[in-house]
C-alpha positions in Angstrom: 41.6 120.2 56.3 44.9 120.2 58.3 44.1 120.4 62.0 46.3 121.5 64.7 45.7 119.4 68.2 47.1 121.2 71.2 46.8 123.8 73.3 48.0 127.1 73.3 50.3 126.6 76.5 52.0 124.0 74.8 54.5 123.5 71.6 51.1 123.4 69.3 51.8 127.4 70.0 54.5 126.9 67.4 52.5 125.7 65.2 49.3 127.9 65.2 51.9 130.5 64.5 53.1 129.0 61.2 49.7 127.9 59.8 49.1 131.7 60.6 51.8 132.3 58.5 51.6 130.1 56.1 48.0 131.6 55.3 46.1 128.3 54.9 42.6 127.3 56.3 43.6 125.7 59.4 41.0 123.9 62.3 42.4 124.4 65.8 41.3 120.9 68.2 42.3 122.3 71.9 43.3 119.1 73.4 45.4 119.3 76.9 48.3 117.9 78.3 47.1 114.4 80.7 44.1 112.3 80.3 42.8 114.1 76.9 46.5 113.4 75.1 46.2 109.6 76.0 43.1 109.3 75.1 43.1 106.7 72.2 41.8 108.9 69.4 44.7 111.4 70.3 47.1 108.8 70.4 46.1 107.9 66.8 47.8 110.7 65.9 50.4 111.0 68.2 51.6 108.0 70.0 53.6 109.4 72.3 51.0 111.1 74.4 51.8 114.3 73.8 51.4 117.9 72.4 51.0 118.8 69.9 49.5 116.7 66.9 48.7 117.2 63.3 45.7 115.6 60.6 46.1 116.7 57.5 43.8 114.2 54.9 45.0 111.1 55.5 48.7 112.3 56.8 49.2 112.1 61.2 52.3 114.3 62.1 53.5 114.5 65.6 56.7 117.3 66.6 56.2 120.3 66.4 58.8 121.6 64.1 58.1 118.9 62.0 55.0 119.6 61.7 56.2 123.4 61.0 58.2 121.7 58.0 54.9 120.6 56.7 52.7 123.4 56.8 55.2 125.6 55.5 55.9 123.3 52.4 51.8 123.4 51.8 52.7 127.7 51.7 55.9 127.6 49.7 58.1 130.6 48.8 59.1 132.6 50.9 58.1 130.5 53.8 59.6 127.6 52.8 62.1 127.9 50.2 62.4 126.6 46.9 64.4 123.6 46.3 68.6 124.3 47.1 71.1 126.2 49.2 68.3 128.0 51.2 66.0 124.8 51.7 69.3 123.1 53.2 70.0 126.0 55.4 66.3 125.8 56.9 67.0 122.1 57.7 70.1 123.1 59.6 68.2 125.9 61.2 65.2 123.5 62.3 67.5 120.9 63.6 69.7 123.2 65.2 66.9 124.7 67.4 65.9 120.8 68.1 69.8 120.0 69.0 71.2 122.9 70.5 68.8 125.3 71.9 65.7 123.5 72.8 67.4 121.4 75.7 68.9 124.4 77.2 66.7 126.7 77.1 63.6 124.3 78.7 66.2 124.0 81.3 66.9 127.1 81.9 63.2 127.8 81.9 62.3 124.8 84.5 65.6 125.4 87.0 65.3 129.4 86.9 61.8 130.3 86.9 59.1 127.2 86.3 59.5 124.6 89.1 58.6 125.2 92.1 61.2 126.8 94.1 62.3 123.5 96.0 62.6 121.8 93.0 64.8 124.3 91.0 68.6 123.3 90.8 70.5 127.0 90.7 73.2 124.7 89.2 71.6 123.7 86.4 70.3 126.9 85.5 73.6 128.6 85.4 75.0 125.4 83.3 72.0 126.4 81.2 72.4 130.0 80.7 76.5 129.3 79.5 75.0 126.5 77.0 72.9 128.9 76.1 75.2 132.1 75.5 77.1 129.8 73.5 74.6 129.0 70.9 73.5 132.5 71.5 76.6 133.5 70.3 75.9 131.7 66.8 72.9 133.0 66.3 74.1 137.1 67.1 77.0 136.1 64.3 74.2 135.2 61.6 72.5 138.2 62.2 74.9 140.4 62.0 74.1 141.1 58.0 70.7 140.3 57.8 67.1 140.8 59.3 66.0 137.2 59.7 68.1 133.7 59.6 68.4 133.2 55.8 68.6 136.8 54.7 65.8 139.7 53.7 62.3 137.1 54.2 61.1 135.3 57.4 61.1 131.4 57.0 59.7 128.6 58.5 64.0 128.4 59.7 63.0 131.8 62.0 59.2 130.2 63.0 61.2 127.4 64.4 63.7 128.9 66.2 61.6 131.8 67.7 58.8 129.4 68.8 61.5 127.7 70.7 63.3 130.6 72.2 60.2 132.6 73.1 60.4 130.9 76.5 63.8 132.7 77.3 61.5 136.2 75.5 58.9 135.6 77.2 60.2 134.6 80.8 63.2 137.8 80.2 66.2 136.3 79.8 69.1 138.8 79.8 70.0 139.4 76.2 72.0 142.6 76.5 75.0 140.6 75.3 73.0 139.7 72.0 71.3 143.2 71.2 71.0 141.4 67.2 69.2 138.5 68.8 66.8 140.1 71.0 66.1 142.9 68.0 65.4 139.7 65.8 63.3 138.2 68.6 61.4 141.0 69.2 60.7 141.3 65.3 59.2 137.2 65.3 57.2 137.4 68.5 55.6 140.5 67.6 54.6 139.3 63.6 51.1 139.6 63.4 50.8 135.9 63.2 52.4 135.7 66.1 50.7 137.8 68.0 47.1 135.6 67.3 49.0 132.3 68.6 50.6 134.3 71.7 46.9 135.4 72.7 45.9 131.4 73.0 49.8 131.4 75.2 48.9 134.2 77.2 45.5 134.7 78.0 
């Protein structure tokens, strides 16, 4: 049974969406951020204290998109695709989201609307947001022939990516630059898979 350790307010969100995706029989272990991740039998699974982690038989997986990887090769076509061009282009998707828009977006997030207000550096957020409309700029020139990153199906590429970028969504960063983006964003976040994993975010 592949289990899912994590909570919903954390990047195990990401991956409660793809198993709900995916379709497979999934168990959901709500373990929280502090003394329950470094407790030793979650450190079993993921050593660096952290959220979230994955069992699956006798396989421990820790990141999150990783882990997406996984779950989405146990669904296959058209979640993860086949073998050749497409399979390399959801590699470059995943990694891109780890590389590029991951670290500007959780700064964004922390600087313009998480920290408390003394701690927030205005700086950094605005060095954030032009990162950001950079990359953003990528992704609004990908879309501009298709509905989702590879072309006509959703993939484990646009799980990835909108699990990461559902903080900017979510906390209403200005997209009116990237009307492609936000339409695509809007289309993820409100899959009905999605919409089961946001209610564990939300609530």
């Amino acid at each position: 049974m592949l289990t899912i350790h994590g909570v919903g307010r954390s990047r195990a969100f990401r991956c409660i969406w793809t198993a709900e995706e995916a379709g497979i029989p999934y168990e959901h272990v709500p373990t929280r951020v502090g003394p329950e991740a470094k407790a030793p039998a979650h450190l079993a699974i993921n050593p660096n204290g952290k959220l979230p982690g994955m069992t699956d038989g006798a396989l421990n997986l820790f990141e999150s998109l990783a882990i997406n990887l996984h779950i989405a090769g146990k669904a296959g076509a058209p979640l993860m695709p086949e073998a050749g061009d497409d399979a390399a282009r959801t590699l470059q998707w995943t990694l891109w989201t780890a590389t590029e828009a991951e670290p500007h977006a959780m700064a964004w997030r922390n600087h313009a609307v998480s920290l408390p207000a003394a701690e927030r550096d205005p700086a950094v957020a605005e060095a954030a947001k032009a990162a950001l409309h950079q990359r953003l700029g990528v992704l609004e020139a990908q879309l501009a022939d298709r509905p989702w990153l590879l072309g006509r199906d959703f993939t484990v590429a646009d799980c990835n990516l909108a699990g990461v970028l559902y903080v900017l969504w979510f906390n209403r960063f200005d997209l009116g630059a990237f009307p492609r983006v936000a339409a695509w964003l809007e289309a993820c976040l409100t899959r009905p898979a999605a919409l089961k994993a946001r209610r564990l975010r939300e609530d």
